[in-house]
N, C-alpha and C positions, 0 to 999 in steps of 0.2 A: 405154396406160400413160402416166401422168402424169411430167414430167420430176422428177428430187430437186428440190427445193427445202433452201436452207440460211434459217434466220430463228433470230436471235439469240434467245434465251430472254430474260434479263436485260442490262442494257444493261454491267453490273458487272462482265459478264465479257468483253465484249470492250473495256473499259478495262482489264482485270487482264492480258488475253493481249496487248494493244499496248507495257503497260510489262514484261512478260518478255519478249517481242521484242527491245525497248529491250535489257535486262539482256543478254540474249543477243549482243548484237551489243556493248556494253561489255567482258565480258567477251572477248569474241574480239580486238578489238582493243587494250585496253587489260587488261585481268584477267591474262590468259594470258600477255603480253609482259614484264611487270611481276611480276609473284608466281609464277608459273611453275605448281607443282601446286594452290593455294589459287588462283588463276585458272582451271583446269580444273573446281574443284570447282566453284566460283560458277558460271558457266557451265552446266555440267551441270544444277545445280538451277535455276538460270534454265529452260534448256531441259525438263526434266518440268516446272517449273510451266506454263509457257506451251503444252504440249501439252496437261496436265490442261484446264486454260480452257479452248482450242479444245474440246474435245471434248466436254468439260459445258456448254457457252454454247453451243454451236449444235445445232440440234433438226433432223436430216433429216425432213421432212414425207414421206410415201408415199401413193400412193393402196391404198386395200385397199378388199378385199370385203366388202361386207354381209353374205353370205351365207355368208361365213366362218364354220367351226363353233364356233371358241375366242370369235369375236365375239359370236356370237348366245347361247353358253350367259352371255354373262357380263351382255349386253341381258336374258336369261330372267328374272335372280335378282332385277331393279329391277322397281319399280313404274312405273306407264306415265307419269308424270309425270317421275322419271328417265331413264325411256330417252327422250322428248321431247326434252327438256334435254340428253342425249347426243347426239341425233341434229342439237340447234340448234347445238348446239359444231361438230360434224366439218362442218355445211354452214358455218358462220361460218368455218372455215378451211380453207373447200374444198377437203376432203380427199372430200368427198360431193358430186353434181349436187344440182341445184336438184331436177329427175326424182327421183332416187331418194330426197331428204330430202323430197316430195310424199307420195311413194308411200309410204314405210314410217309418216311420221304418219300417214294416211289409215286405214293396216292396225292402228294403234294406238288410233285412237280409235274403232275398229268393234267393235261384242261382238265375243265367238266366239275363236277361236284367236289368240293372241297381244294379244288388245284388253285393254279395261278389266276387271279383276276374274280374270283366268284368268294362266296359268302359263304357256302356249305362247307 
């Protein structure tokens, strides 16, 4: 099993999450000492925004199975030039081996079960 990997999504969002850190840490020190409950509150909403960010801006990558059943019905529905294009995406982000993104083009552009023109 491959280790998580974190990789930003958009670069937008972790400039959005480094300035509600900012807020976050304005607020504690100056918001809260100063304004007393409207410093609590800023703060607070500093702190959900800045967790929103983190958590929409960063994409845990996973390795998964091919041979996954929810994966493979959802490879079935595309036509073989989509699942291709599927299968160039997951090895471009090497979520797939080099082997395995071999191996399943190979079975895709062969007639017969899962190849050109059929449903399997």
């Amino acid at each position: 099993m491959r280790k998580v990997k974190l990789k930003l999504k958009k670069p937008r969002y972790g400039v959005g999450m480094a300035g509600g850190m900012a807020c976050v840490i304005t607020g504690l020190f100056l918001g809260i000492p100063q304004f007393g409950g409207a410093g609590v509150v800023f703060t607070l909403l500093a702190a959900v925004a800045t967790v929103f960010l983190g958590k929409e801006g960063f994409l845990v990558l996973r390795e998964f199975n091919l041979d996954d059943e929810k994966l493979r019905g959802r490879l079935r529905r595309r036509s073989p030039e989509q699942k291709l294009a599927t299968l160039q995406k997951l090895y471009e982000q090497k979520l797939i081996s080099k082997k395995q993104f071999e191996e399943k083009s190979r079975k895709l552009q062969q007639p017969g079960p899962g190849g050109p023109g059929t449903e399997g």
